[in-house]
C-alpha positions, 0 to 999 in steps of 0.5 A, a space after each residue: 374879632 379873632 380873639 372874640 371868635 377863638 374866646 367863643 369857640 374855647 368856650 362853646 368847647 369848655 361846655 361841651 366837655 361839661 356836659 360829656 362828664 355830667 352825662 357820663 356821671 348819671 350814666 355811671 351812677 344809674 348803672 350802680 345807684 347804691 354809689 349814692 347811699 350813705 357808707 351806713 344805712 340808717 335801719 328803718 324805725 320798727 313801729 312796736 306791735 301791739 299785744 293782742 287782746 287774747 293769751 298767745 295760747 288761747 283762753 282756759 279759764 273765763 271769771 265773770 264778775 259783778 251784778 245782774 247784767 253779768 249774772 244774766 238777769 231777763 234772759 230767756 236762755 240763762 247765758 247772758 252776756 258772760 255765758 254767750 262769751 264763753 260758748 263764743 270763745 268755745 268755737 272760736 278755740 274749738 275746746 271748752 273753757 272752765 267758766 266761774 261766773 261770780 256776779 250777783 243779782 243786785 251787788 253795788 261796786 262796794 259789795 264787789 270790792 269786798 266780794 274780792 277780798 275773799 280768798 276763794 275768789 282771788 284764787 280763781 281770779 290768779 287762775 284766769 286768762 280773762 275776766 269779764 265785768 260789769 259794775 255801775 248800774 246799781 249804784 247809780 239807777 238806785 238813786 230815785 225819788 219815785 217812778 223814773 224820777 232821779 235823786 240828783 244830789 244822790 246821783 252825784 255822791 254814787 257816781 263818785 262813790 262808784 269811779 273809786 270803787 271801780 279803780 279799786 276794783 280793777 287794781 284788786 284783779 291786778 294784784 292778784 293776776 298781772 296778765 289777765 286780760 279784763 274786759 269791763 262793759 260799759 252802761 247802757 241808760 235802760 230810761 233813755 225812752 222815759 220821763 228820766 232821760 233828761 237826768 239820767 243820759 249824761 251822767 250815764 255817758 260821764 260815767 262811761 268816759 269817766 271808766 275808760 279813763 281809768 281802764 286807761 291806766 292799767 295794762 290789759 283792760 279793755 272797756 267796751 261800750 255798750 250804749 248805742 247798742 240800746 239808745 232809741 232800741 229800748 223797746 227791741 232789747 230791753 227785758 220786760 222790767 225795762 231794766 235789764 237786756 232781753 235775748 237779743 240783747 245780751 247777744 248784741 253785748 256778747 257780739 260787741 265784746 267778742 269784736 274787741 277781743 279779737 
């Protein structure tokens, strides 16, 4: 029975001591925690920033190009969506910008990539801080078999015609200016209300994917939809030729773009 008592007495002593230099350990290391950390703190992992949109000084020189859309057909004001821009970043800078609106009524991406071969322009385009287009609607709402009604097999070969001719496009600006941010506005479908919807939505909403996709490849472009900007809002924006924006239309382009430069 003594031996037992002096084995529980040494051992109740034993954990006693224990205890006092786990105590005394916290008790130190809470005092100077860093006694925990590694000899060589590993740096935290910087995550990159990302360029912004906008030149780091500002816009100078604005080179719009492309069709109707960007040459402001059915506004009453004559800006468009382009010209709206331009007065936008003119505020926004508090400096006026040199404006060389290119775009033609009427013009397929073909026409446009032979519009770039000119010296003129590319020398323009080599000038830029920003370029603005729109390409696509003529090729594709061209292809009708009547009032609202939809060649489907010249759909297809226009569209393909198109997305060949709109990466042309994109690497023709970059050859020419590396740095330029490029802003390309997507479709709208102007026969969302009409009989043409059924064959018109889809390849519209293909075709803007197929754009971004793209745009995706080359540094600096940006894609800016504007489709639901005038699904089920034909009537509120769309221009009296049902076709192009009205005012209030190209304002509500001119908005969308300015969100995704800034």
């Amino acid at each position: 029975m003594r031996t037992s008592g002096r084995m529980l007495w040494r051992t109740a002593g034993l954990l006693s001591f224990v205890s006092f230099l786990l105590f005394a350990t916290g008790f130190v290391l809470a005092l100077n925690p860093q006694q925990l950390a590694p000899a060589k703190a590993t740096a935290p992992t910087e995550t990159p920033e990302q360029a912004s949109p906008m030149p780091a000084d500002g816009v100078q020189k604005v080179v719009a190009l492309g069709d109707s859309l960007t040459r402001g057909a059915g506004d009453a004001n004559g800006q468009g969506y382009a010209g709206l821009v331009r007065q936008a970043l003119e505020k926004k800078l508090g400096k006026s910008i040199t404006f060389s609106n290119l775009a033609i009524n009427g013009q397929e991406s073909t026409d446009l990539v032979k519009q770039l071969s000119q010296e003129q322009v590319k020398s323009l385009l080599s000038e830029a801080n920003l370029v603005l287009f729109t390409i696509g609607g003529n090729d594709m709402f061209r292809q009708t078999g009547g009032l609202y009604t939809i060649d489907k097999e010249k759909l297809a070969a226009a569209t393909k015609q198109l997305t060949t001719n709109y990466e042309e496009v994109i690497k023709q600006i970059r050859a020419v200016n590396p740095k330029a941010t490029i802003v390309y506005t997507t479709l709208y479908n102007p026969f969302g209300d009409t009989e043409a919807s059924v064959d018109t939505i889809q390849p519209v909403l293909d075709w803007n994917n197929t754009a971004s996709q793209i745009a995706a490849k080359y540094p600096r472009v940006i894609v800016v939809p504007t489709y639901d900007l005038f699904a089920n809002k034909e009537k509120a924006y769309l221009y009296t030729d049902h076709f192009h924006p009205n005012t209030a239309g190209y304002e509500r382009m001119a908005a969308r773009i300015m969100q995704a430069l800034e």
